[in-house]
C-alpha positions as CSV (number, residue, x, y, z in Angstrom):
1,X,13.4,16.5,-1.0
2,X,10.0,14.3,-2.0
3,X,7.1,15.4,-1.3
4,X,4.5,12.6,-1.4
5,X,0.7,13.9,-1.6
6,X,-2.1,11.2,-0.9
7,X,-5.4,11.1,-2.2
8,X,-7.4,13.8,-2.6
9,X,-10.9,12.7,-4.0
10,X,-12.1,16.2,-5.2
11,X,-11.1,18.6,-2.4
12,X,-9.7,21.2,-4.7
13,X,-9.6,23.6,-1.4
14,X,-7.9,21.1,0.5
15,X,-5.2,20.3,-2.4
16,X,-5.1,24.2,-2.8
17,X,-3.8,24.9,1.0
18,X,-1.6,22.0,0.5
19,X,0.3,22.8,-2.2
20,X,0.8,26.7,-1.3
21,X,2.4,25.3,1.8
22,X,4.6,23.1,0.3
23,X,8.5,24.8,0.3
24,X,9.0,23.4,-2.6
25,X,12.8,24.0,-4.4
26,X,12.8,23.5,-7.9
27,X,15.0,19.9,-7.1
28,X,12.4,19.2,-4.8
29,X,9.9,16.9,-6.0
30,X,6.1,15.9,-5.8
31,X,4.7,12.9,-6.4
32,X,1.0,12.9,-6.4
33,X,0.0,9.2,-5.5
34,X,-3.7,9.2,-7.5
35,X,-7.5,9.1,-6.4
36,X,-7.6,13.0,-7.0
37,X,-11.1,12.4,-8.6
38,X,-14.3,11.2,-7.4
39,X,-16.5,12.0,-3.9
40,X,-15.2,15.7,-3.1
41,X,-17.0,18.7,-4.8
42,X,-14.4,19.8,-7.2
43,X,-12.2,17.1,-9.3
44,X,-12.2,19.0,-12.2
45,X,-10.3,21.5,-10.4
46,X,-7.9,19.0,-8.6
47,X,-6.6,17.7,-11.8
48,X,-6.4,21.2,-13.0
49,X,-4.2,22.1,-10.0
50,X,-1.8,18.5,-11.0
51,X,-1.3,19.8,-14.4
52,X,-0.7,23.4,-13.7
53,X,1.8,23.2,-10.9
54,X,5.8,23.8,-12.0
55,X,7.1,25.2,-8.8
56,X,9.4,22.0,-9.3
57,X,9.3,18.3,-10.7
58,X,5.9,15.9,-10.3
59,X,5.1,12.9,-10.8
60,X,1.6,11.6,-11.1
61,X,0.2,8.1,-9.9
62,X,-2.6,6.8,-11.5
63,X,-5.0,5.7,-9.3
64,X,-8.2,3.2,-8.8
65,X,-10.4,5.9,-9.4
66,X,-8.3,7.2,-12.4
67,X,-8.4,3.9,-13.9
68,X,-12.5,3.5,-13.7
69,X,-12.1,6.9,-15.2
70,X,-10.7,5.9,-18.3
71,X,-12.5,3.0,-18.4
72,X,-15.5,5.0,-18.2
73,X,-14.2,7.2,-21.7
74,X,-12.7,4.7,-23.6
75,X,-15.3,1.8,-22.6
76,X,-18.5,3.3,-21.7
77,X,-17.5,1.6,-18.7
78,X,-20.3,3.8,-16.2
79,X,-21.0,0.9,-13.2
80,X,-17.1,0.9,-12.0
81,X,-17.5,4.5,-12.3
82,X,-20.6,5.0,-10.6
83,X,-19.4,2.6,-7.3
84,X,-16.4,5.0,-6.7
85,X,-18.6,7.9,-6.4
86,X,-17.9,9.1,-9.7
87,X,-21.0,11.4,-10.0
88,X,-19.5,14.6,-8.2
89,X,-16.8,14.4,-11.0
90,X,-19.1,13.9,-13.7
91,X,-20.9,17.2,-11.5
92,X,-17.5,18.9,-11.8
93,X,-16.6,18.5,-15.3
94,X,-20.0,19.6,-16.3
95,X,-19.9,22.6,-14.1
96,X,-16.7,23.7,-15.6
97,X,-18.3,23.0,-19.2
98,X,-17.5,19.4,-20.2
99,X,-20.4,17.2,-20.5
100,X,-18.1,13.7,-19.8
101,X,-20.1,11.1,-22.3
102,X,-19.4,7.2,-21.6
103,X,-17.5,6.3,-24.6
104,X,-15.8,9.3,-25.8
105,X,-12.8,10.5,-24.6
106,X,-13.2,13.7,-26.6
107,X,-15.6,15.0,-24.3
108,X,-13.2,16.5,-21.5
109,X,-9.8,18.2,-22.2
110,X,-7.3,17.2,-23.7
111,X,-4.9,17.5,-20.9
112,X,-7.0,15.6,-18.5
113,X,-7.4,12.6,-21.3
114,X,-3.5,12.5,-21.3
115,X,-3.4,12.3,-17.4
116,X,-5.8,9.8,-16.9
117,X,-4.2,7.9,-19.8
118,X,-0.7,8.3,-18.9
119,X,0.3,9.8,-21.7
120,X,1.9,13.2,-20.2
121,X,5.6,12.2,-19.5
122,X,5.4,13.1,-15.5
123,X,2.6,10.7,-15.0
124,X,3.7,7.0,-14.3
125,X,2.1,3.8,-13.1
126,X,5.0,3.6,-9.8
127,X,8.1,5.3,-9.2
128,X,11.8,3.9,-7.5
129,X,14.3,5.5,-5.3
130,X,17.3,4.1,-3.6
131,X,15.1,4.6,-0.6
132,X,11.5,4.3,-1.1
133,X,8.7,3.0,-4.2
134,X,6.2,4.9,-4.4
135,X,2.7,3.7,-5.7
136,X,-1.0,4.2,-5.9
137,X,-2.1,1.3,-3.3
138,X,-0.1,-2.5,-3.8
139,X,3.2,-3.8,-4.3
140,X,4.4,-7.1,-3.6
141,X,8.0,-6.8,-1.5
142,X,9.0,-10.4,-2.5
143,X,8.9,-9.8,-6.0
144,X,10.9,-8.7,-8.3
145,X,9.7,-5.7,-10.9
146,X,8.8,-7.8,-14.1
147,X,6.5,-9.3,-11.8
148,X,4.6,-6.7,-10.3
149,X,1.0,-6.9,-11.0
150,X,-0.5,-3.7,-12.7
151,X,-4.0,-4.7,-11.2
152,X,-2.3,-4.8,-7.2
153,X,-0.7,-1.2,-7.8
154,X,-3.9,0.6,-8.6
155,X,-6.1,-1.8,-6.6
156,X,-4.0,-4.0,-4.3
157,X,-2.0,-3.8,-0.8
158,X,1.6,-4.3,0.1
159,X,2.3,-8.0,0.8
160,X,5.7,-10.1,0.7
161,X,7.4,-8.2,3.4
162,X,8.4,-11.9,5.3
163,X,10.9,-12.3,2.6
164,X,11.7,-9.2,1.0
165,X,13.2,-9.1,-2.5
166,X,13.2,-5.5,-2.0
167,X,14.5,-2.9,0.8
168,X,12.7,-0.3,0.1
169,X,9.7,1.4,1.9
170,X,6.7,1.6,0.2
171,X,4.7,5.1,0.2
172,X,1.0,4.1,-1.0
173,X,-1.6,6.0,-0.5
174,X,-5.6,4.1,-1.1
175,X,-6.4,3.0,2.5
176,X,-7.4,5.5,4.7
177,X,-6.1,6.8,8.2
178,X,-6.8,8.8,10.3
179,X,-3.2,10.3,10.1
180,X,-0.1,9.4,8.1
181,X,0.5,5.4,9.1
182,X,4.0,4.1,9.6
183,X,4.0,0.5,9.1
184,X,7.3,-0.5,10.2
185,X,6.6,-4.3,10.2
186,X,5.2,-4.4,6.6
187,X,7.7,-2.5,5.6
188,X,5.0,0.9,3.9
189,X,3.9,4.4,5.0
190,X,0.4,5.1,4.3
191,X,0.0,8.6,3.5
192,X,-4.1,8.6,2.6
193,X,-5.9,10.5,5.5
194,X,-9.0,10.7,4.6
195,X,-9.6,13.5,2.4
196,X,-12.8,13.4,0.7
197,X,-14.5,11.7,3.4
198,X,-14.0,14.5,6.0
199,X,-11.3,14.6,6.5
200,X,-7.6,17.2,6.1
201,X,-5.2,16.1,3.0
């Protein structure tokens, strides 16, 4: 079984409840499919939660607000940062002791860096089944893999779907509903409810 978590945005209560409901089997697996950071009150613990679960396989999708993350460390990138809400995570982290600096990407734990940066071998930019591709926000159906654009999975929306080079169905999460949204006809479910704007994970 796959268990497909949307966006979270810093409800570490939310993500909590979620996850402790979750009859997991260690061959299940979870796929977490980014934008755990940013608005909510508790990121820090979010990403904590990612990296500490083991009650089976993960997977973890970087998402748009990931991304500005990063960019924010490795940059000094703060105005991408900043227009995704960024400030209750740069709240978070300092709560739990990590003054983030624009710039340095020493400044927050090592385990978080290697999230954000893809560097921990469960976290990838998309992942493929026979049945389904999983990914942050775009994919283009009409395309072939080599040319996927990076930019469209973090940022984009699922197009191509009148001439499919692909059967799968798309999970995504990045555009929010106000309950799980199968798409039939362009060929995605959209699993981001709302969390972090008032709404349940």
């Amino acid at each position: 079984m796959i268990y497909a978590v949307g966006d979270v945005h810093g409800e570490a209560g939310a993500l909590r409840e979620l996850l402790a409901k979750l009859p997991v089997l260690p061959s299940d697996l979870v796929i977490f499919l980014g934008d755990v950071i940013n608005r909510g009150p508790n990121p820090f613990d979010c990403i904590a939660q990612i990296i500490a679960f083991d009650r089976c396989p993960k997977i973890f999708i970087q998402g748009n607000h990931e991304e500005a993350m990063l960019l924010f460390l490795e940059d000094g990138d703060i105005a991408t940062l900043a227009g995704l809400y960024g400030q209750a995570t740069l709240d978070s982290y300092d709560r739990a002791g990590y003054a983030l600096t624009p710039g340095d990407s020493n400044s927050l734990p090592q385990p978080h860096l290697h999230l954000y940066a893809q560097l921990h071998p469960w976290t990838l930019p998309f992942y493929i089944t026979n049945q389904y591709i999983f990914t942050h926000a775009g994919w283009d159906l009409a395309l072939p893999l080599p040319m996927q654009s990076t930019g469209a999975l973090r940022w984009g929306k699922v197009k191509g779907e009148s001439q499919p080079w692909w059967q799968q169905t798309v999970v995504r999460g990045h555009t929010p509903f106000p309950k799980v949204m199968f798409a039939r006809t362009k060929q995605y479910i959209g699993v981001d409810t709302g969390c972090g704007m008032g709404r349940a994970a």
